[in-house]
N, C-alpha and C positions, 0 to 999 in steps of 0.2 A: 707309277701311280699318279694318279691325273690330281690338278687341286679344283676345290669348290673355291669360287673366288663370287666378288659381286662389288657394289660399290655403296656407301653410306652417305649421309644428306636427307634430314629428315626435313617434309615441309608439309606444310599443313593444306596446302591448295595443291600439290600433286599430289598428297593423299586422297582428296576428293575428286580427283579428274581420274585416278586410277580405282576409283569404286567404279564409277561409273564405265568406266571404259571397260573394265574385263566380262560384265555382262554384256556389252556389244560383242563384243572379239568371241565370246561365249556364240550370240546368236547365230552371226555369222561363219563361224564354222559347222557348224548345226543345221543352218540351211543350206550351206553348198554340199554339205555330204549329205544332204537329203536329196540335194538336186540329183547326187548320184546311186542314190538307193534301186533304183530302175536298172540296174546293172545287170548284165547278163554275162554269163557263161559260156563260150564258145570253144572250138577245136582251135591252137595255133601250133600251128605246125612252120611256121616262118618264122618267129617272134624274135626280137633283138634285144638288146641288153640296155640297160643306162647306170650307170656306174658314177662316183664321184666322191668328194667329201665335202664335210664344210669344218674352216678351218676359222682360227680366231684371230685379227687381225688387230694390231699396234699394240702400246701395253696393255698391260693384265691387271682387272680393277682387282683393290682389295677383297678379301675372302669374308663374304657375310656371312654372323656366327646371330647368336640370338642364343640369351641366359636361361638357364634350365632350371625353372620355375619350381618343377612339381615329381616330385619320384625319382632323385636322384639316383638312388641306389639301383636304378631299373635303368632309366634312361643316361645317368652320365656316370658308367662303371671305373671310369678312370680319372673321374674326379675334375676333370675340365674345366666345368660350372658353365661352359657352352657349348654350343651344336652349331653345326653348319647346316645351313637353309639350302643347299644340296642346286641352287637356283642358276649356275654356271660353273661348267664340268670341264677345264681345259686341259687334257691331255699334254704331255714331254713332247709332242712334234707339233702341238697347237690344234691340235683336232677338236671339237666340241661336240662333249655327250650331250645327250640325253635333245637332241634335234629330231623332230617329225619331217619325214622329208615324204611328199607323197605327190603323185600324178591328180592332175585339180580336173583334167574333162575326158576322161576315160570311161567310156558307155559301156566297152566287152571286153573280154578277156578271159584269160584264164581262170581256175577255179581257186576258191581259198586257199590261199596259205600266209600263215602269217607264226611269227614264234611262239610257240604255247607258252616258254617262261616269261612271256608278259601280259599271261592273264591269271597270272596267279600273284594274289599282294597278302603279303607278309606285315605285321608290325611287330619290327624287334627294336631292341634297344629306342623304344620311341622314335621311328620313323620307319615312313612309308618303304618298302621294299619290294619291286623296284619303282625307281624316283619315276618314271613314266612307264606306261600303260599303255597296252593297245588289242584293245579286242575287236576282232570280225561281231560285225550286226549282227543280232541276233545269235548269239556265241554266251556261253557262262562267261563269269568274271567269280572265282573262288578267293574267298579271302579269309584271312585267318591272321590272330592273334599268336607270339611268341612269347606275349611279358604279361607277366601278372600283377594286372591293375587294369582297372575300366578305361579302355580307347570306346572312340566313338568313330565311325569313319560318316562323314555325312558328305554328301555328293548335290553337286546344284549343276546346273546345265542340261546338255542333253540327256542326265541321268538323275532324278531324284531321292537319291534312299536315307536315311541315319540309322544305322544300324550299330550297337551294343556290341561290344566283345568284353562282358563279364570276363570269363576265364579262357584261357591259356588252349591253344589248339582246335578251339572250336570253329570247323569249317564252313561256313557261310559263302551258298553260290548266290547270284543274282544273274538273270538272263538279262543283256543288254541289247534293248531292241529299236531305241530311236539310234542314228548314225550322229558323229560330233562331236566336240572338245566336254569334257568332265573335270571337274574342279575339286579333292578332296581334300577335306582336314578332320581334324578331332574337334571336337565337343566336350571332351573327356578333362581339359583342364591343358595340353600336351598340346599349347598353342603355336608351336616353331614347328610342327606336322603339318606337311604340304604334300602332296602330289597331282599329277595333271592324267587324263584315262584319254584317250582316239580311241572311240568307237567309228571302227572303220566300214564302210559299203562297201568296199575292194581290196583287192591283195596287193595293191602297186603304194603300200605303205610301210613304212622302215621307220628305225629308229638309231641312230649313229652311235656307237661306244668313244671311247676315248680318241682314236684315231680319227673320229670324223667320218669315218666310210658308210657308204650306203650301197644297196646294189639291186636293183630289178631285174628279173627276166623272165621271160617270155612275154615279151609287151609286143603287140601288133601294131606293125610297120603303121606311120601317123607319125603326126606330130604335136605336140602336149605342150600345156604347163603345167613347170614340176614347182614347187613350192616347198621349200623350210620355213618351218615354226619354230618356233623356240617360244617360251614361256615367262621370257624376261629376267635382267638377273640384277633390279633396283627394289631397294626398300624406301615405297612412297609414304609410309608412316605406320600409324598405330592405329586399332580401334580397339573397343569393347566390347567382349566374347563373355557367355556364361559356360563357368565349367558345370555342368550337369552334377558332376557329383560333391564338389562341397558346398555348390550353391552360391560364389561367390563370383566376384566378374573380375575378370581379366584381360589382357593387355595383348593383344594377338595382332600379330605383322602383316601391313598391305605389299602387296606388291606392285609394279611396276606393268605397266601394259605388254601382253606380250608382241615379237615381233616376227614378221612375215616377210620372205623374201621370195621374187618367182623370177624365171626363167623360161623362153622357150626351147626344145628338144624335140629337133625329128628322131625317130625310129627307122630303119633299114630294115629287111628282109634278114634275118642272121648277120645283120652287123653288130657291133660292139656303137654305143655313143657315150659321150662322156660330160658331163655337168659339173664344176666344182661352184661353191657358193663359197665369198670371204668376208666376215660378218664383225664387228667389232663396235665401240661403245658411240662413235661415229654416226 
């Protein structure tokens, strides 16, 4: 079992340099998967593979938790009085969840395919399920509520919605049709709720588990930049959120700018290539 880990240091000027910067890091991922919305669909009958991990390198910051403000009895059933902000995922051999790792100027390829269990988002025990997302453009994104109590999911970036989950089970699709990085939280009061959506233009996008592993194939013979994301795993401070439903304002966590690492990667006719990325606080 992997831990959530992250590091503490609250400051009031990298709070304000990290508002500002995740709307950039927002834009720009937004327009490069626009640049490749023009994607086409082709036969490969040659295609090669790219394989790799991304693993986490020197010590392992402390595990960021954040106080369980509101709906204990839902959200902290075992009594904790904190949550993990889910914001760095190191796996027992060092490997790092929840990494975007994707092909940055690939024009053709193959057709769709990408994991179906991650476009479906759950809120259970007060947090997002799963901590990252990744839906094909123009693809549903289904989401649904587990706990009984008003979440809010409100979405900024390449996706705009806030959408109500009153009661328990209620399945709400949304078609995502601009390509791009998605940013979600609650509204709902359930301010330590965080997740990140890739709406993706192509299928040459992954998402790493514990292990760090990632894996493409059928990519036509070229040669790319592959690029990991990650989503950052610093808490730059605090702001002021209104919870919709008691009307009162609250105390909701910035984060840390996220971070981008690229590589180049030829392809071969049916060969196998291999990328590892080693990423740490550095």
């Amino acid at each position: 079992m992997g831990r959530a880990v992250g590091y503490s240091g609250v400051f009031v000027m990298r709070s304000l340099i990290a508002r500002c910067l995740l709307p950039v890091f927002s834009l720009v991922l937004t327009t490069l998967a626009a640049a490749q919305s023009e994607y086409k669909v082709i036969s490969v009958a040659d295609g090669g593979t790219i394989s790799g991990t991304v693993k986490w390198t020197g010590p392992v910051p402390h595990q960021l938790d954040f106080p369980v403000t509101k709906d204990p009895q839902i959200c902290d059933p075992d009594g904790k009085k904190s949550v993990s902000l889910e914001r760095l995922i190191v796996g027992p051999e060092g490997g790092v969840a929840n990494t975007i790792v994707y092909l940055r100027n690939i024009s053709a390829g193959k057709a769709m395919e990408l994991p179906e269990q991650r476009r479906h988002l759950d809120q259970k025990h007060c947090h997002y399920i799963p901590h990252i997302l990744l839906v094909p453009q123009n693809a549903e994104l289904q989401m649904r509520s587990s706990d009984a109590t008003l979440h809010t999911i409100h979405m900024d970036g390449a996706a705009t919605f806030n959408l109500p989950f009153p009661f328990p089970n209620q399945i709400i699709p949304r078609t995502m049709s601009t390509p791009g990085l998605v940013n979600l939280h609650c509204n709902g009061g359930h301010v330590w709720m965080n997740a990140e959506m890739m709406v993706a233009p192509h299928p040459y996008y992954a998402v790493t588990d514990e292990s760090g592993r990632f894996e493409f194939t059928g990519v036509p013979p070229g040669t790319y930049q592959i690029v990991a994301w990650h989503e950052g795993w610093g808490l730059a401070g605090k702001e002021q959120a209104y919870d919709v439903l008691t009307e009162r304002t609250v105390q909701r966590p910035i984060f840390t700018e996220p971070k981008t690492w690229e590589k180049s990667v030829t392809v071969n006719a049916n060969q196998p290539s291999t990328v590892n990325f080693a990423i740490g606080s550095k």
